[in-house]
N, C-alpha and C positions, 0 to 999 in steps of 0.2 A: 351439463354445465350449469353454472350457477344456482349454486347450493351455498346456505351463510357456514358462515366459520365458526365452529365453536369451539371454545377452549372452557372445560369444568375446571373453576377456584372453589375449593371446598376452603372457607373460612379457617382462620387459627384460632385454636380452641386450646382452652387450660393456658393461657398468658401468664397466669401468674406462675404457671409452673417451669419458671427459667430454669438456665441450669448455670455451673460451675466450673471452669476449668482449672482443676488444683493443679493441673501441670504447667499450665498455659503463660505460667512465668518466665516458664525454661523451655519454653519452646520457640521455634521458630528462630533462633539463632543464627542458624548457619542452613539453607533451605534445600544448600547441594548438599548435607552430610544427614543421610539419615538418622546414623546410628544418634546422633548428640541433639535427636528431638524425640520428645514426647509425646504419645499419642493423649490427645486431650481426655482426661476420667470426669465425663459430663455427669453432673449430677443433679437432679429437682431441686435446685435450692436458685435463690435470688440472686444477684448482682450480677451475673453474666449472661448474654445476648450472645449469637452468634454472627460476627463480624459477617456485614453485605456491605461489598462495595464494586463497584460499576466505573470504569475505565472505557477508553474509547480510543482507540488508534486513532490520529487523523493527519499522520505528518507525509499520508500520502493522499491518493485518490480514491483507497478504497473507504471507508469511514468505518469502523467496523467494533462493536461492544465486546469487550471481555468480561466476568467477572470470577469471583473467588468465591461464588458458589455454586459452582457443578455446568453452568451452560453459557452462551455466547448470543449476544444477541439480545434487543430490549422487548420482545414482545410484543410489540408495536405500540409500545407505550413510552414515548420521547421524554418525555415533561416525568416518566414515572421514575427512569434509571437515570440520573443527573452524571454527567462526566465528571467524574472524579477530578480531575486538573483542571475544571474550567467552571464546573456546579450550570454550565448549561447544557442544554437538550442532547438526549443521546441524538447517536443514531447508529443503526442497527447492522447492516453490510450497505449502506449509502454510497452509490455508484454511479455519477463520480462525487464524490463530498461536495455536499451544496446544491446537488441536486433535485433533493427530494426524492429523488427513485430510491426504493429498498430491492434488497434481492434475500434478505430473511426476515423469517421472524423470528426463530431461535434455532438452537443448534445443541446437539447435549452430547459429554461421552458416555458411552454405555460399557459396562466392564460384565462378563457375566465369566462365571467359573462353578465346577463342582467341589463340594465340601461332603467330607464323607458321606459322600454317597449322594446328596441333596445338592441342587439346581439353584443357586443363588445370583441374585443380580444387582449392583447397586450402578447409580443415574442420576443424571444432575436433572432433565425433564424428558420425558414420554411425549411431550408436544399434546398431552389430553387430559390425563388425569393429574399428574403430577408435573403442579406450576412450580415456578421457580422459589416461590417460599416454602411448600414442600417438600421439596425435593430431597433427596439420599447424599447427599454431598453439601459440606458445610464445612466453612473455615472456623478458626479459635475468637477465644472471645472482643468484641467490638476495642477498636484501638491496635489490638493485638494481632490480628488475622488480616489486617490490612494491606489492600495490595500495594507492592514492591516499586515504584518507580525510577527508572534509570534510560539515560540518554549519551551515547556518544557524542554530541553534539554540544560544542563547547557552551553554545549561546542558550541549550536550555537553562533553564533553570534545575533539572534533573540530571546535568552534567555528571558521568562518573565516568573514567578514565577504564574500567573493566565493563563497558557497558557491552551488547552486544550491537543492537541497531541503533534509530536515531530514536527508538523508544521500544525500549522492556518493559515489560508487566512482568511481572513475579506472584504467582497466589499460592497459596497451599491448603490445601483442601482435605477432609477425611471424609469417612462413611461409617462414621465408628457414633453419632449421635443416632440417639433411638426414641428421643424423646416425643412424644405422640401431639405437644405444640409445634413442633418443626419437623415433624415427617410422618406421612399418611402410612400409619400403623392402627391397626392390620393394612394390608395390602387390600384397597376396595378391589381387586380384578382376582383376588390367591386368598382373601381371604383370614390370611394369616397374619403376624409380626412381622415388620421386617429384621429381618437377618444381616448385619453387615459382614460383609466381605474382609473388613480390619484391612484397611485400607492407608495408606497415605499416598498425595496424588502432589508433585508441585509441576504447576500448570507455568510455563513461561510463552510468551507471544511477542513476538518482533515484529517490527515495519520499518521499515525504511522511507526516503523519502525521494531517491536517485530516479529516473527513470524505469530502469530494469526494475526496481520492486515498490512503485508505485499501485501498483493493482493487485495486491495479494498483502495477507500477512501470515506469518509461521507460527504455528502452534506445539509446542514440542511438552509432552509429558514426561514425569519420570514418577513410575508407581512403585510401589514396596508394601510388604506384606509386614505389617505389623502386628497381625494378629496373632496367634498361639498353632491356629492348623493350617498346612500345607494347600496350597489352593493347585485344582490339576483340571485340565480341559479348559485355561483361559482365552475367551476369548475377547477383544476389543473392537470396539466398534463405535462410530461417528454419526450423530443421529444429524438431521438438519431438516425443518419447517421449512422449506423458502418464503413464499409469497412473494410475488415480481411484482411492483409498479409503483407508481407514483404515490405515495402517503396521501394525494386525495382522490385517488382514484376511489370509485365504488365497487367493492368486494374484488379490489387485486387480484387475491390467491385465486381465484375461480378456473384462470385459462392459465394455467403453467402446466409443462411440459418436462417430462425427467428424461434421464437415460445416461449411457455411462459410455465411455470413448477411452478405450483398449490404445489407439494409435492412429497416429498421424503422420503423413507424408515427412520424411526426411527434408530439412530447408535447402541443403545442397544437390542433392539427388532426389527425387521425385519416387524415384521407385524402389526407393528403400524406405522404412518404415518408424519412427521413434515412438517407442512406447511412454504413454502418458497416463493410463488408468485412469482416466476422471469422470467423478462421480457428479453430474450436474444436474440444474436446474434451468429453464427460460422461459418468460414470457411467449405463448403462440406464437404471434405475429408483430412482439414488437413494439405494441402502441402507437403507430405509427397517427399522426394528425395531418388532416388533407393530404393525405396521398404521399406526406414524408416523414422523416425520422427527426424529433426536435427534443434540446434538452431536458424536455420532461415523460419522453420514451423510454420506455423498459427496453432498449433496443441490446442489451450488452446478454453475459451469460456467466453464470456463478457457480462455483462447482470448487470439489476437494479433494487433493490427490495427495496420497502418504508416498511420505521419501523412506520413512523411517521406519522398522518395525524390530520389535525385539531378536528376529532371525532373517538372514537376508530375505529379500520379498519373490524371490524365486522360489524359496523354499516352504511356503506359507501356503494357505488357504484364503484365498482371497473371497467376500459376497461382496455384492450388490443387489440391496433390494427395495424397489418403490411399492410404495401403496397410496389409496383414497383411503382418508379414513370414515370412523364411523359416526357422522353429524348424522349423515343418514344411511341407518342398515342396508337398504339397498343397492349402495354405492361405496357401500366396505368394501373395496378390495385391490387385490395386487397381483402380479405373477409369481404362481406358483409351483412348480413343478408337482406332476400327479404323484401321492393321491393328496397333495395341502395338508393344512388344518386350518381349522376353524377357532377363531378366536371364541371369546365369554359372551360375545354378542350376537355370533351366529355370524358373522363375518367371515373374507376371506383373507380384509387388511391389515387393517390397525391389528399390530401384534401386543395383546393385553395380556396381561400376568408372568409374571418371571418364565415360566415353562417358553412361555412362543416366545419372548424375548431371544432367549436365549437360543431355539431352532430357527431365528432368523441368524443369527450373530455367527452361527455356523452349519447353514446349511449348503454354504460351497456355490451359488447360484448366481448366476451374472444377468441380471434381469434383459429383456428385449427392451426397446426405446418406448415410452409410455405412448407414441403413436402410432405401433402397431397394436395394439389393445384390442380391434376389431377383428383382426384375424384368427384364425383359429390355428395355432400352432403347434396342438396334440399329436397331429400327425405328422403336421406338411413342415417342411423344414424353409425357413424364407431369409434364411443368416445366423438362427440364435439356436439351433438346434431345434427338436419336438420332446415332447411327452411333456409339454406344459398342459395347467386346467386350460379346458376352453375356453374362450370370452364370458363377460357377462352379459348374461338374456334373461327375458321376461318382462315382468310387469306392466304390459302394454307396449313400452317401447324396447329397443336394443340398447340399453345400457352403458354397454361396449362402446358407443359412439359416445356419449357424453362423457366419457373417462379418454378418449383417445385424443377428441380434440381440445383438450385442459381441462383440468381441476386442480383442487387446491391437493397437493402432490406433496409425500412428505418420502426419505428416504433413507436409507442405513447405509454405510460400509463400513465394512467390519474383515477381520482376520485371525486367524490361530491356527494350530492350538500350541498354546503356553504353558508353562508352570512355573510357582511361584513361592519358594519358603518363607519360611517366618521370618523374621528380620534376626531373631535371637538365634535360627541357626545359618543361617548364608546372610550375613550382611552386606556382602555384595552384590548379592540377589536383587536386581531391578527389571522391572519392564521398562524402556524407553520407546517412545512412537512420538513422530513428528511429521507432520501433514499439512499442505497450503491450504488457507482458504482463498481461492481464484478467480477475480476476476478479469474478461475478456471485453475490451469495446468490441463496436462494427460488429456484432455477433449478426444479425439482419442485416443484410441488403437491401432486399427488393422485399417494400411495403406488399407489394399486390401477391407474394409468395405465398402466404397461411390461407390467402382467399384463394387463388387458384385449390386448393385443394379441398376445400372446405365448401366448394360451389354446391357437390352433391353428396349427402351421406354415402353410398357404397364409392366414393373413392378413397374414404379412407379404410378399405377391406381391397387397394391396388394395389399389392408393392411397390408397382413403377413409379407410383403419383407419390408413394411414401416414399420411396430413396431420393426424386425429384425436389421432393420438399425440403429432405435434411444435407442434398448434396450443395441447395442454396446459399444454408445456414454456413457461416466463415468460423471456424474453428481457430485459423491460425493466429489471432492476436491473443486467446486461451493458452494456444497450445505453448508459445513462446513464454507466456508469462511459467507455464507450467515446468517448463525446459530449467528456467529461473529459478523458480523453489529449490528443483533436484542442485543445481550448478551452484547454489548460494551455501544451500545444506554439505554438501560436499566438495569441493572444487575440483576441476576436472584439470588434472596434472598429469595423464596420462593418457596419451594418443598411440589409437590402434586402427588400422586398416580394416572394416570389415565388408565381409562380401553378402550380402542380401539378397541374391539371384542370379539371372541368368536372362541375358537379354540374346535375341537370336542372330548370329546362329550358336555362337557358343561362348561368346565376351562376359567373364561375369561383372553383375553391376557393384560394384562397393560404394563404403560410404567413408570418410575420415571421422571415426567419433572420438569423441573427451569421455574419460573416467577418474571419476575420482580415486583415489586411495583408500575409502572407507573407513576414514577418518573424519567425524564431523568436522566443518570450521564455521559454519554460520555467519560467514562474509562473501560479500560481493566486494566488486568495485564501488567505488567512492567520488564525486566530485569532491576537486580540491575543498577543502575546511572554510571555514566560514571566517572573513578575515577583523581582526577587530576595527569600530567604528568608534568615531565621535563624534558629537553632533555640536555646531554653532547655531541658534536660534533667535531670528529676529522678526518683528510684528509681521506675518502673515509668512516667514519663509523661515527656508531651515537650508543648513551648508552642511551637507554630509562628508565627512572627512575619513577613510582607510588606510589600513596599513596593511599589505598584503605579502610580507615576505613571507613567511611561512607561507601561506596561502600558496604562490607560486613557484615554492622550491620542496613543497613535499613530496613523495613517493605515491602512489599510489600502489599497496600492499596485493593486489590483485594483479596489474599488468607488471610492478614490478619497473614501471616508467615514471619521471615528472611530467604529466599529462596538463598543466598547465593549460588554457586556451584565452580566460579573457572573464571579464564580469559584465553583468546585467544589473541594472539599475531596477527597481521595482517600488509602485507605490499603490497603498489601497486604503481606503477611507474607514473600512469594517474590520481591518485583518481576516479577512479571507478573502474576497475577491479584490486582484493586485494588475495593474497595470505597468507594463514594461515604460520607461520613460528614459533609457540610458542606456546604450550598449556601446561595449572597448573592448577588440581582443586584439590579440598579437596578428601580424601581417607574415602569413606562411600557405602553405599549399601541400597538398597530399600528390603525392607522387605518383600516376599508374604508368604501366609500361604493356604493349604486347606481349606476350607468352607465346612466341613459337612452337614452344615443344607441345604441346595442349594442343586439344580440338574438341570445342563446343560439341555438348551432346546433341547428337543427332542431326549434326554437321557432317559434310562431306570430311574423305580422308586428304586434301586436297588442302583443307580448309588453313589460310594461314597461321590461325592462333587464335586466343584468347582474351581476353582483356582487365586487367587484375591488379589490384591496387600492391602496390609494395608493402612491405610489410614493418618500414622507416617510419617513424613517425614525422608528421607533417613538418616542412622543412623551412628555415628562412630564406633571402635573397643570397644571402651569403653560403649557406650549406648547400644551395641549390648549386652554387658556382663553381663551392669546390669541389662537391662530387662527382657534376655530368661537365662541366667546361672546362675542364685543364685537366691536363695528364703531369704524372707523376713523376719525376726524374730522380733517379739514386743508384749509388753507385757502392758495391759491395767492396768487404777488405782486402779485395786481390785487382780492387782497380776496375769491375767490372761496371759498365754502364747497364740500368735498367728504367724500363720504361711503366708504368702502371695506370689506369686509370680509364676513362673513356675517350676514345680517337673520336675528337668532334669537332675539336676548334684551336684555335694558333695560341692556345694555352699554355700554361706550365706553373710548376711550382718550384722556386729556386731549389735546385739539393741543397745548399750549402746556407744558406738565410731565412729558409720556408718562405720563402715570400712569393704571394699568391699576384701573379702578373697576368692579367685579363686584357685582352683586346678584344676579342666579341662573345660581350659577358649576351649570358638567356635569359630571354624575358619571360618570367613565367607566363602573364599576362597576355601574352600572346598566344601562347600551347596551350589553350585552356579545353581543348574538345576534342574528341577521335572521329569528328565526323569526316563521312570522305576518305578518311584515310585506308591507304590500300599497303599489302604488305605481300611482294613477291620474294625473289631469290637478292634482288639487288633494285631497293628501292630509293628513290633517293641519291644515285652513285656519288654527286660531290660529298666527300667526306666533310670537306673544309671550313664548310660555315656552318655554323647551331642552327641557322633556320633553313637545311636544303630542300626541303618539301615544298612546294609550290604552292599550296591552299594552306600553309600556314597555319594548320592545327596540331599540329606535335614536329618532335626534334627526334630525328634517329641520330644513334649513337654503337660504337662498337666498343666492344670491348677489346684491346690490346690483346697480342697474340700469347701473352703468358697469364690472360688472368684469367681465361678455364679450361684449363687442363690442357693448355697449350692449342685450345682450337678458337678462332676468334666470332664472336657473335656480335650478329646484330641484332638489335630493336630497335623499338619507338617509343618514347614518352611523352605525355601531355601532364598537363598541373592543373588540378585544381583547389581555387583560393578555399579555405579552412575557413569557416564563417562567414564572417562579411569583411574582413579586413580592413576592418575603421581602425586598429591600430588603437595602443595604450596612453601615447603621449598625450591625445589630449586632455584624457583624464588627469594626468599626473600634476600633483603640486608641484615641482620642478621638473618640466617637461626635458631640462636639458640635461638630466643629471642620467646615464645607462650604464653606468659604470655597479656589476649584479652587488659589486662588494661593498655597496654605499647604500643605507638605510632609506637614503632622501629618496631613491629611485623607486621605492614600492610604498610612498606617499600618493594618496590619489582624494581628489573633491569632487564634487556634485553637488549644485545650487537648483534648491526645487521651490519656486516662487507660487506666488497667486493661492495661498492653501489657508482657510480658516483658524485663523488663531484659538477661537472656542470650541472645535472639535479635533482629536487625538488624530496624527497620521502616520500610517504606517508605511516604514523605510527597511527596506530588504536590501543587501547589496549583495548578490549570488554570485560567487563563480561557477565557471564552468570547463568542463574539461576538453580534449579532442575526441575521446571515444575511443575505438578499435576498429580497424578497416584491414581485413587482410585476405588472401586470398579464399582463407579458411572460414571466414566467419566476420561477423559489423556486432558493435556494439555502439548505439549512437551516441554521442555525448553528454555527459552527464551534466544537470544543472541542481544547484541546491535548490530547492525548492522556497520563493518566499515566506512563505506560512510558519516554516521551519526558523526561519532565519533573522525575520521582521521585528523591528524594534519600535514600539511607539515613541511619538514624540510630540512634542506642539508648539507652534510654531508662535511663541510668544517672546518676547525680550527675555533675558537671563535678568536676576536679580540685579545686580549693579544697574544695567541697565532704565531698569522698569522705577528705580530708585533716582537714580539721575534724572531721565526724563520726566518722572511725575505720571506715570499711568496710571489712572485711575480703575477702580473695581468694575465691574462689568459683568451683568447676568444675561445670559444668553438660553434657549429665547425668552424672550420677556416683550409681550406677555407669552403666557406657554399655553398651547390650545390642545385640548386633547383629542380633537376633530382632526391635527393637523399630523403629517406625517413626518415622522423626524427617524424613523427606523434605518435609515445610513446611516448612524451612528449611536441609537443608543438601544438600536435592537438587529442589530444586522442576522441574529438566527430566527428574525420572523416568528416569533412566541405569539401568538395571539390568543390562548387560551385564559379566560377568566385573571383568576389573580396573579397567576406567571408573567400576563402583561404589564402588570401594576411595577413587578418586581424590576423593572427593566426601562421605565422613563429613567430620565436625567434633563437634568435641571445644572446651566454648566458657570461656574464660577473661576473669571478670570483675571489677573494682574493681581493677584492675592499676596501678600508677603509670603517669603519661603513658610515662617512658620506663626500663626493664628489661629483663631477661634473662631466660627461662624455660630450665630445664632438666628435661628428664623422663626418669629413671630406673630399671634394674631394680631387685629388691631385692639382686640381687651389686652395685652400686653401679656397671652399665656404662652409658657414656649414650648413651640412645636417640634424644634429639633436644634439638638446641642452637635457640629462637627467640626472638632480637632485636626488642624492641615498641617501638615510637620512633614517637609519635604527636604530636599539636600538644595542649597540653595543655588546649586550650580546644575540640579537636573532638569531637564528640557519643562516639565511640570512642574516647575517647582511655582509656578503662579496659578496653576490650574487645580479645581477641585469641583467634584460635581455631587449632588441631590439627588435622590429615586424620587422625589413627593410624597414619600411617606413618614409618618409621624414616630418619634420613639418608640409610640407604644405599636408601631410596625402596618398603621394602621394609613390606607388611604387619604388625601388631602383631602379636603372639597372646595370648590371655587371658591373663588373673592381673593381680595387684596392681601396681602403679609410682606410684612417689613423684616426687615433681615441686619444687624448689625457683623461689621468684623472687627476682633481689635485684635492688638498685636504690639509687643512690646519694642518693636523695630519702626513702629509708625505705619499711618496708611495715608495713602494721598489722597485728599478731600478737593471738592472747589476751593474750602479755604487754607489749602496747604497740606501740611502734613498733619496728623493728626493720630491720637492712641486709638480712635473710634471711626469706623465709617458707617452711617447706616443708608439703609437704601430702599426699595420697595420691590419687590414681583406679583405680577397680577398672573392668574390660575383661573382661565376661561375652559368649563365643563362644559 
């Protein structure tokens, strides 16, 4: 353990020798139709660049780089790949966003295939020799190759109505440039040209921002053979650098740990098994400080599992294979089943040169967990099979030990084999693969776990002490996220019984699983839509006004329910870190009931029942009343009388007026618990009253002698409240209007006081929904996520106002120290590198006329910067504008005094009134 990281940039050489896309006018048109694109005819001549752009999920928790040149992930270089939608600091698989924990460095696809005869590979990066400006994979020319941005989400601003998540990427990439400024030709490891594959790849990535796909995002390719020869023996495969830890940890990557997880315990039944494939990385032990786990812990675990592959994944060749690679020869290596090969370095890891690339890509191998490494697994079989090489030994010490208990760990999965024609004879001819990247909180528990094991070198050559260690580690917040990918990518619309085993003496054990149709749809469930806002603003506060019909009467496309439950109020000074200050939802209760016919596993036969949420969505006072308190009366066309409903209480429902007559209505409020309660042949016997249970936690009920199947059942029910049950009226602008047909009634406000006029505040107003509770399966409630949703604003008077009253201009802070820390608000992503800092003061200019002119001055009268404010005079900013301290000429300020005039053809308010001119002063202490 601990060995430095290196990563070889071989410089770009011959710059001036750009190239050309003569096609690249008519390309890229339509990204899902191959046939109506052009493969780019790059040529040595000037005006075209190859379009690099950098993209960043962050409408969840994972944070995670895309780009539309061959890999994923910024290298560890924040400040180098700038977020496309935002121009600040990447970040790379940041888990949870804002955290500063990484769990990559990069990630690349690897595509390798035969061509007549000859072994070709193309790759976005190798993670060693070939960096990301290298690399074999390149979009069309700058402007032109640019990635794709789209959002379901009405309040982006990349709103599209055909979007998939709450943010698309779109890139489209080839392997068809060969030019020796943008790609390492000859191959330094083969020695040769490279060869392209004729390729076309459009790469799309989704995230979401709901709960359920919070921690992961999908990457789904679609490749085409646009070259002239038949490509046969394809394989595809997913490369990925981790590195776990905190961005200022000292050499991170050093203690990571790989390995690949086949399947996980069934959530209903235990002893059945859900297969997951995933291919992961983690942290040893965690990072744990003093003795626990704290937000700047590598404590989580990150890993990639394919839903999708060009042939079902039954029918495929599935690898997995980790290595150390070669910083140092020594410590080159991986598992390999005998007899290996040996890379260009004499290594047994890092796979160099198109040849090993590609005998990784397919050599069918499912590596052992990179903490068994000390064992010797030639022979002896310890879970993963034998006839692997032995460990590594020698040079003084056992080797094997310092690769077992982490190193900087890189890994592949891959699949095939495939074929692939020219586009000009099967145009139909795709490869499609889609795969999570996933992450897991709570992956650690117990901080003292990686030490107990790590006390003395041969325990890790135990098994015992090795399964010990990995049966610690929690898998199940991964494995769930993982269940999600598959369930999002496909929807599971088909329910089958399956039997798993055989529990003693001869009862088999089954599981109820969902299957999709095999039919992508690339949706989940939805919290309700984001409902429209308006904002009233006045000196230090803001009155946030909704409209939330749609909001509370759409569908969700998944359950197939109005899922409605209630909004959250949310405020954050930075736009990203957001404080809840407001919550209203509807006053309802989820319903469970005993299940007599059930018996807890591993329960006596004896045992009375179960306890299992209905499968009703959460109910009000009034749907509670009419379901379980009053029976039904009606009377058929031959005169017959019938009775229907639950026998509980001196209820009824008129036949002839429906009218619902209560005399001992159910308090939910009351039945809130099954504690205590006991359930014989005849519990309870007074039928007569809703509450005849003595401890007064649930209500038994029967069901009338014809409503099953003519035999009468009893049970019990309890309720419990759905939220908090504050209830929407008091949000509501006319609290007394509930009539659903009246606009007035999904008018709602919220007054947020005490907030600085001179810095921008961010107002979220999130719904949320009830989730899924059924006997089968939970799905917690969905919340829009603020970040997503947040609008700024400032809390200054509106134009009339500021006009009327006479507010005068106002520079904030003044004087402005550059000693002093002001980053809540005009650097909330913590840039503290050199000139990136510079970029990033503000200097804040408030009660401004909607629309002026600033100018800011020496005291020789030269001018330092010309800014043009032209706002809507009715927008919350429309008196607010703010200064970096940098000069036109983009250049840092330096201390001392500057005067600053505003004019404006609307008037400015002076001491001496209104006036065309205001000037002022700011003092700029260095």
């Amino acid at each position: 353990m601990g060995r430095t990281k290196k990563l070889c940039i071989l410089g770009l050489v011959g710059m001036s020798s750009a190239f050309v896309s003569s096609g690249s006018a008519r390309m890229l048109k339509d990204v899902n139709t191959q046939a109506s694109s052009l493969p780019p005819a790059y040529k040595i001549t000037a005006g075209c660049l190859p379009d690099k752009d950098n993209c960043v999920h962050k409408v969840g928790r994972l944070w995670f780089t895309v780009t539309n040149y061959g890999f994923f992930g910024n290298q560890g270089s924040p400040l180098g790949l700038l977020d496309c939608l935002t121009g600040e600091r990447s970040s790379s698989a940041e888990f949870p966003g804002g955290s500063r924990v990484e769990y990559l460095f990069q990630g690349a696809l690897w595509i390798g295939a035969v061509v007549g005869g000859d072994t070709l590979l193309s790759l976005g990066t190798d993670g060693w020799l070939f960096d990301s400006d290298r690399g074999e994979l390149h979009a069309d020319c700058e402007g032109v190759g640019d990635i794709i941005k789209r959002s379901k989400n009405p309040a982006s601003p990349y709103y599209d109505p055909n979007a998939v998540s709450d943010m698309d990427f779109t890139a489209v990439m080839y392997d068809t440039l060969t030019d020796p400024a943008f790609v390492h030709t000859p191959d330094p490891n083969d020695g040769r040209p490279f060869k392209p594959l004729g390729l076309k790849i459009v790469q799309k990535s989704y995230s979401w921002s709901a709960g359920w796909g919070q921690d992961w995002v999908m990457l789904d390719y679609s490749i085409v053979n646009i070259g002239r020869r038949p490509l046969t023996s394809v394989y595809l495969g997913v490369f990925a650098d981790p590195d776990v830890g905190h961005e200022n940890a000292v050499n991170p990557a050093q203690d990571d740990l790989s390995g690949f997880k086949a399947w996980v315990p069934n959530e209903t039944n235990p002893r059945c098994n859900d297969t997951i494939n995933l291919a992961h990385v983690y942290d040893q032990d965690g990072d744990p400080s003093v003795g626990t786990y704290r937000n700047t812990s590598a404590s989580a675990v990150t890993g990639i599992r394919v839903v999708r592959a060009p042939l079902p994944l039954s029918q495929i060749k599935t690898s997995f294979n980790w290595w150390t690679p070669n910083g140092n020869v020594t410590l080159d290596w991986g598992p390999q089943k005998a007899p290996g090969r040996k890379n260009l370095s004499g290594g047994l890891g890092q796979p160099e040169g198109d040849a090993m690339k590609y005998a990784q890509l397919s050599n069918e191998e499912l590596d052992f967990p990179q903490v068994y490494s000390a064992l010797n697994q030639s022979t002896v079989d310890y879970g993963f099979g034998n006839g692997w090489l032995p460990p590594l030994v020698g040079g003084g010490t056992d080797r094997s030990l310092d690769i077992a208990n982490g190193f900087d760990t890189r890994y592949t999965v891959s699949f095939g084999p495939f074929s692939l024609s020219p586009l000009a004879d099967d145009p139909s001819d795709t490869l499609r693969v889609t795969l999570g990247y996933i992450a897991g909180q709570g992956f650690h528990k117990d901080p003292d776990n990686y030490n107990a094991l790590a006390r003395a070198p041969e325990y890790f050559r135990d098994p015992v002490r090795l399964e010990t260690y990995l049966n610690k580690l929690d898998f199940g917040p991964v494995a769930t996220n993982a269940r999600w990918v598959q369930r999002v990518f496909d929807n599971e619309t088909i329910v089958e019984t399956v039997f798993c085993g055989v529990t003693p003496p001869a009862a088999p054990d089954s599981v109820e699983r969902r299957f999709g149709d095999g039919i992508p749809d690339f949706k989940g469930p939805l919290p309700p839509p984001v409902p429209q806002m308006q904002f009233e603003t006045r000196l230090g506060e803001v009155l946030v006004r909704w409209f939330g019909k749609n909001t509370e009467n759409v569908t969700d496309e998944f359950s197939d329910q109005k899922d409605f439950e209630g909004y959250r109020v949310w405020l954050s000074g930075d736009g990203t870190n957001f404080t809840n200050v407001g919550s209203f939802d509807k006053v309802d209760w989820k319903v469970w009931f005993l299940n007599t016919a059930k018996v807890a596993p591993g329960a006596p036969a004896n045992t009375p029942g179960v306890w299992e949420p209905t499968s009703m969505p959460p109910l009000t006072w009034d749907e509670i009343q009419r379901l379980y308190a009053v029976k039904r009366v009606w009377f058929d066309n031959n005169g017959g009388r019938h009775v229907s409903g639950w026998d509980t209480c001196s209820n009824y429902i008129d036949p002839i007026g429906d009218t619902v007559i209560i005399g001992r209505p159910i308090d939910p409020n009351k039945f809130y618990a099954a504690t205590g309660i006991s359930f014989n042949s005849l519990p309870c016997p007074d039928l007569t009253y809703c509450n005849p249970c003595t401890d007064k936690t649930a209500i038994r009920v029967r069901f009338c002698n014809t409503c099953n199947n003519g035999n009468p059942l009893d049970t019990i029910f309890y309720f419990v409240p759905q939220d908090f049950n504050l209830g929407l009226s008091q949000a509501r602008l006319y609290p007394s209007v509930t009539d659903p047909a009246n606009d007035s009634a999904y008018w709602y406000q919220y007054k947020i006081s005490g907030l600085f006029p001179s810095e921008p505040t961010y107002v979220a107003i999130c719904p949320f929904d009830f989730g899924f509770l059924n006997a089968s399966g939970r799905l917690d409630p969905l919340e829009v996520t603020p970040s997503s949703a947040k609008q700024a604003v400032f809390a200054l008077p509106d134009e009339p106002t500021r006009a009327g009253e006479g507010h005068k201009i106002s520079v904030f802070p003044n004087p402005y120290r550059i000693d002093n820390d002001y980053s809540h608000y005009e650097n909330p992503q913590g840039i503290t590198v050199g000139f990136e800092q510079e970029l990033h003061r503000k200097l804040n200019f408030i009660n401004l006329p909607a629309r002026c002119v600033i100018r800011i001055y020496t005291l020789d009268g030269d001018l330092v910067e010309e800014i043009r404010h032209d706002k809507d005079p009715l927008a919350s900013d429309a008196g607010y504008e703010s200064w970096n301290l940098l000069s036109r000429n983009a250049q840092a300020i330096t201390a001392g005094l500057y005067l600053y005039t505003v004019q404006s053809e609307l008037g400015v308010w002076t001491e001496e009134g209104l006036k065309n001119t205001y000037v002022g002063k700011i003092v700029i202490i260095k």
